[in-house]
Phi, psi and omega in degrees: 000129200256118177272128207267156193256135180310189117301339182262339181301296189300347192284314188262018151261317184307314185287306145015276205268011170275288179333267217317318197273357168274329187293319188299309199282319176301301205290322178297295178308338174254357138324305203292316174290338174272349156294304184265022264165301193264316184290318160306306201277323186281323147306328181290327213270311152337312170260008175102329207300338170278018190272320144346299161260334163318314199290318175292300183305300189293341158258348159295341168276351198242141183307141219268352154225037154201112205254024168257353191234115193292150131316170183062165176337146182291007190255357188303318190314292196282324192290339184273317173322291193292000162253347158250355160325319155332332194237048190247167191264010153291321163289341189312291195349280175295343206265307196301320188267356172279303187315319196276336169277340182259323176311320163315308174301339206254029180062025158267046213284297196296308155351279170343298189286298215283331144320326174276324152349265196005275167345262163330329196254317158233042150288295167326303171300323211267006198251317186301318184266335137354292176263007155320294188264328161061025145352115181271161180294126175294128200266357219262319166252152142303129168300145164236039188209107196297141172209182214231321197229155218292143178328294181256144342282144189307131200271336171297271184342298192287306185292313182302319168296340183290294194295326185262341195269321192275324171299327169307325205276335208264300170319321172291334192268006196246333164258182175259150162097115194286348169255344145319297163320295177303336175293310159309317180273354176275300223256009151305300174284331155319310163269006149324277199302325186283336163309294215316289186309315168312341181278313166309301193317291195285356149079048148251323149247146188299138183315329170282358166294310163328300174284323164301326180275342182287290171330323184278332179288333170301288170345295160314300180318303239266318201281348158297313162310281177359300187280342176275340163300310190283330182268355211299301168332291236268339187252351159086006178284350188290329194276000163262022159231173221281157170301106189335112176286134160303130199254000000 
């Protein structure tokens, strides 16, 4: 016997599955623009034309008679030091698998895999488009960082935006409470952004190098939600989270 569904229970699955499939359609449209967003930047970057302002923004940080000596305070050097570190692929690392390890304790196994996907698929892209573009490393200022592998897009920037925006995006759907939720995805970005920067400061990459890594990782990121979104029955993070407490 097929039992009828109320009109208002069905009026608010209907509304349900409008949300999702608008959010699915906002997250596609903005793939696409940060794809073509990141491809514009890369031809400029490619043909020279940021090299100018690159060139300027990296010496306005640096003392104007001595381009070996950072601006600002002396404490300023080591706390960016100790802030792009955060954004290296030995803390990713450990930040992934620690996370990825309480998701596991906690029954969260497909949670778990689908962070570690991430993780992985864009380390591999980020290496790949690295050599794609083969940058050299800005010559203009002194590093105040030893670094090893070519400039665009900056590899800090691009994970730390994959990792810390995709751990951010998996805490709002795994908690309760909307200044929680906001609390989590602010302190993504927030330590988005303090690489990034931190990367310019120390004169191991050009801002568009910065910008670039944010976009492809914000992108990456955007197209792993997509997929986690179009698969979500099937991979079960929605049913993995805990039950709404009574307040």
């Amino acid at each position: 016997m097929v039992v009828p569904v109320p009109p208002r229970a069905l009026w608010r699955r209907l509304r349900k599955f409008e949300r999702r499939e608008l959010l699915t359609l906002l997250a596609g449209l903005a793939i696409c623009l940060l794809l073509w967003g990141f491809l514009a930047l890369a031809s400029e970057v490619m043909e020279g034309d940021t090299t100018a302002l690159d060139g300027r923004i990296l010496l306005a940080l640096r003392s104007a008679d001595d381009p070996a000596r950072p601006i600002g305070p002396v404490w300023i050097e080591p706390a960016l030091l100790d802030l792009t570190a955060i954004g290296s692929t030995t803390v990713l690392g450990l930040v992934v698998f620690a996370v990825s390890g309480f998701l596991a304790l906690q029954q969260r196994y497909r949670t778990a895999l689908f962070i570690l996907l991430t993780a992985v698929s864009g380390e591999a892209a980020n290496w790949i488009i690295k050599g794609l573009f083969a940058r050299p490393r800005p010559t203009i200022v002194p590093h105040l960082q030893a670094v090893v592998s070519s400039s665009f897009p900056s590899g800090h920037a691009m994970e730390s935006a994959l990792i810390y925006l995709t751990l951010g995006a998996m805490l709002m759907r795994t908690t309760n409470g909307r200044v929680t939720k906001i609390y989590c995805m602010s302190l993504a970005v927030l330590l988005t952004l303090l690489v990034g920067i931190s990367r310019v400061y120390l004169g191991v990459h050009y801002p568009t190098d910065v910008v670039g890594g944010w976009m492809f990782g914000f992108l990456w990121a955007s197209v792993w939600w997509v997929i986690e979104r179009r698969f979500e029955q099937s991979t079960g993070v929605s049913d993995e989270k805990p039950p709404r407490t009574e307040s």
